[in-house]
C-alpha positions in Angstrom: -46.5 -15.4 36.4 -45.5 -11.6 36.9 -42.0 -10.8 36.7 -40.6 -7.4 38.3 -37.2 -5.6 37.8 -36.9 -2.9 40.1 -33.0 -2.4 41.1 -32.2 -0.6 43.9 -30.5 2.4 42.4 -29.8 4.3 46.0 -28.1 0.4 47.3 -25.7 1.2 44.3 -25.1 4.6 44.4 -23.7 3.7 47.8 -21.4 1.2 46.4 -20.4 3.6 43.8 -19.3 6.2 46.7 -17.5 3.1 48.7 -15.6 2.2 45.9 -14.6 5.9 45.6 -14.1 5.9 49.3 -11.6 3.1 48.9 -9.8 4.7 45.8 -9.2 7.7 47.3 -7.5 5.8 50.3 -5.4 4.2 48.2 -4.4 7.2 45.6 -4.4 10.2 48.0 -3.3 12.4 45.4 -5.9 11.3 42.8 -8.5 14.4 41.3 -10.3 12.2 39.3 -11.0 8.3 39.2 -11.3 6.1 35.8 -13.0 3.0 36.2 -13.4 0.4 33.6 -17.1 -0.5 33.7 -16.3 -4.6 34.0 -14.9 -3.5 37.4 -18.4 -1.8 38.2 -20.1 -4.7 36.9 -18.3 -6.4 39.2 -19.0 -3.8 42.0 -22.7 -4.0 41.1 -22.6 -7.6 41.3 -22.7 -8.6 37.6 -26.1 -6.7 37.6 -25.6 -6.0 33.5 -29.2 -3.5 33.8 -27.2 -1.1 36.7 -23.9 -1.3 34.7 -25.5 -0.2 31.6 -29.2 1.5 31.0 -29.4 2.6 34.5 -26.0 3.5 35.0 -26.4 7.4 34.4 -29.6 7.2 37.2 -27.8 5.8 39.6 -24.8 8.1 39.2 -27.0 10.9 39.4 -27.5 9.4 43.3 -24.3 9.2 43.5 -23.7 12.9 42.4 -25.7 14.1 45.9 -23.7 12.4 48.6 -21.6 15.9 49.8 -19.3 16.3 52.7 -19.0 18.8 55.2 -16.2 21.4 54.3 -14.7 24.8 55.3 -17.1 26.1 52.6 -20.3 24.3 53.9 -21.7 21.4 52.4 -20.3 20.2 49.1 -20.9 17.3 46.4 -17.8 15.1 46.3 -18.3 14.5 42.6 -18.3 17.7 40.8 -18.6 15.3 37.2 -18.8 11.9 35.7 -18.8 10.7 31.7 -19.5 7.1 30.7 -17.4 6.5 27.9 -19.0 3.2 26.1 -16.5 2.9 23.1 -13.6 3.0 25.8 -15.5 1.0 28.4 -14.6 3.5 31.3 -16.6 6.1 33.7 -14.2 8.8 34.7 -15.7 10.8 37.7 -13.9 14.1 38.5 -14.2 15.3 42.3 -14.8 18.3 44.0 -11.6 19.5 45.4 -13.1 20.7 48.7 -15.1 17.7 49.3 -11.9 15.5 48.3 -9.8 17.0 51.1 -12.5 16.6 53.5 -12.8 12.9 52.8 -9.1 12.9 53.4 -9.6 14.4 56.4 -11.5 11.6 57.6 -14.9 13.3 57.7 -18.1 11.1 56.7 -20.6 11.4 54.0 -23.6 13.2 54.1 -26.3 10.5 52.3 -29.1 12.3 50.1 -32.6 11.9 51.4 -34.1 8.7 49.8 -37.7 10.5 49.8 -36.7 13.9 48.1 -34.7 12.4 45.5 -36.7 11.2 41.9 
């Protein structure tokens, strides 16, 4: 019997930007998020792989969903570190791109086929 473990990193990059989505609702005057990483186990669906070794991959997804803004297009996170010993991913956001999102204007999702 074969077994095959191939996790959808782009299904979680887009719960990663939700989440954000939803946190930035709730703290409108947020620049930056911390997460504990059992919340994004959680988030992930207690997928321990995504939440850990293929965390960074699917973050650098993540990292390409922009937003339309007075500037042109821009990423809406500008930076993220995965702190292990503290258990936390803090991802800092682009200013522009944050105020757009306030604004109410949608995501631009990163091209499935261009992306490695």
């Amino acid at each position: 019997m074969e077994f095959s473990s191939k996790p959808n990193y782009f299904l979680f990059a887009q719960l990663i930007i939700r989440h954000l989505e939803n946190y930035v609702k709730k703290h409108p005057d947020a620049q930056n998020a911390i997460f504990d990483l059992r919340d994004i186990y959680e988030l992930f669906r207690q997928d321990l792989a995504a939440t850990t070794t293929n965390l960074e991959g699917i973050l650098n997804i993540a990292d390409e969903y922009r937003i339309d803004t007075i500037q042109g297009d821009q990423k809406i996170i500008s930076g993220f570190k995965i702190d292990a010993e503290q258990n936390s991913l803090l991802i800092d956001f682009n200013a522009d791109a944050l105020q757009s999102l306030k604004e109410g204007k949608p995501f631009i999702v990163p091209d499935a086929t261009t992306l490695e």
